[in-house]
N, C-alpha and C positions, 0 to 999 in steps of 0.2 A: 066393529065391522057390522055390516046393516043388515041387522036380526040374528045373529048368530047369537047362540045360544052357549052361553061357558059352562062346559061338562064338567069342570073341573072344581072336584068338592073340598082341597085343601091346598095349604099355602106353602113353597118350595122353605127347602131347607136352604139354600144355597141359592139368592133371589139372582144374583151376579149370573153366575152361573148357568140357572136356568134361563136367564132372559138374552145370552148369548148365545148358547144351542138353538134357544126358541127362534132366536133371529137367523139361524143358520139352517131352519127347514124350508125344503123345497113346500112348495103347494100342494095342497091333497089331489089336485087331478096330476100331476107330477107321479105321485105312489102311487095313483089308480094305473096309471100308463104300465108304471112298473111291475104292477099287481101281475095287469093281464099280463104282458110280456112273460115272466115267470109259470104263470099257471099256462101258456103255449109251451112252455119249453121242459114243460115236466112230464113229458111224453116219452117213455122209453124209445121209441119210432124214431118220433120228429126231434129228441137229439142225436140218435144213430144218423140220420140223414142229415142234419147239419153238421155232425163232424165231418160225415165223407164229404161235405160239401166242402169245408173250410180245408182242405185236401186238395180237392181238384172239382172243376165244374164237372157235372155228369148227367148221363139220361134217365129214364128213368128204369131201361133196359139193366144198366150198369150199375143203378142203385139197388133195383132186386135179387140182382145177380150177389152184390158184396154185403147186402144185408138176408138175404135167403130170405126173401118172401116175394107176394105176388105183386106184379106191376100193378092192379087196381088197387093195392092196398098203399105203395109207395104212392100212387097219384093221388090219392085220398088225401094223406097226410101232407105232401107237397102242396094242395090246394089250399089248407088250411096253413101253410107257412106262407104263400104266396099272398094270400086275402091280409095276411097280419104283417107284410112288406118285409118280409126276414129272408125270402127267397128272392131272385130273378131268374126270368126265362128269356130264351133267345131260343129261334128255331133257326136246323141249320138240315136242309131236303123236310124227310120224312120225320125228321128228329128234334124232340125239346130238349135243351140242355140248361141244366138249372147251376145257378151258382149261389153265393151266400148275398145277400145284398150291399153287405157292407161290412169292414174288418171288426167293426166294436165285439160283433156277436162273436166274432172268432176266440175275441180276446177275454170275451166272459166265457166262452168254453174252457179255452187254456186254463184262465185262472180257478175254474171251478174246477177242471181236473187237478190241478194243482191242489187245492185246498183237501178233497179228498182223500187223494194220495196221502197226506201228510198225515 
């Protein structure tokens, strides 16, 4: 690859092996994507608000209400899930109503409560 530099200071046990895993990694901007994704969601907040989200869409009236804190602080967090496309909003009169953006996130909640539970 044009100038990469091979970090790697010894030779696999297992060449088979490793040159089939090797070929089965996504791309480093792929793990960077996922990086940040992870370090967003390791928010005690901004996952309370994306389970209620993956629940039912809500305001943000109804998020401070079932998470007992203040609506500047739910809007805070909702902004930084919106900027990171994990939220959507729709207004409906005087009222935003936010929902998840899309089921994948739902299903890495499930699966992570799942994994803890266990």
């Amino acid at each position: 690859m044009g100038g990469s530099v091979n970090k790697c200071d010894c030779q696999a046990v297992n060449e088979d092996l490793a040159e089939r895993v090797k070929s089965e990694m996504k791309d480093d901007g792929c793990f960077s994507i996922l990086s940040a994704f992870l370090k967003l969601i390791s928010d005690d907040t901004r996952i309370k608000i994306m389970y209620a989200l993956s629940k039912s869409e809500l305001c943000v009236n109804d998020l401070a209400v079932i998470l007992d804190m203040t609506k500047s602080a739910i809007s805070h967090q909702l902004k930084l899930l919106k900027v990171y496309g994990q939220v959507k909003s729709r207004k409906e009169g005087k009222f935003v109503y936010y929902s998840l953006n899309d089921e994948h996130v739902f299903e890495i909640m499930e699966n992570a409560l799942i994994h803890v539970k266990h």
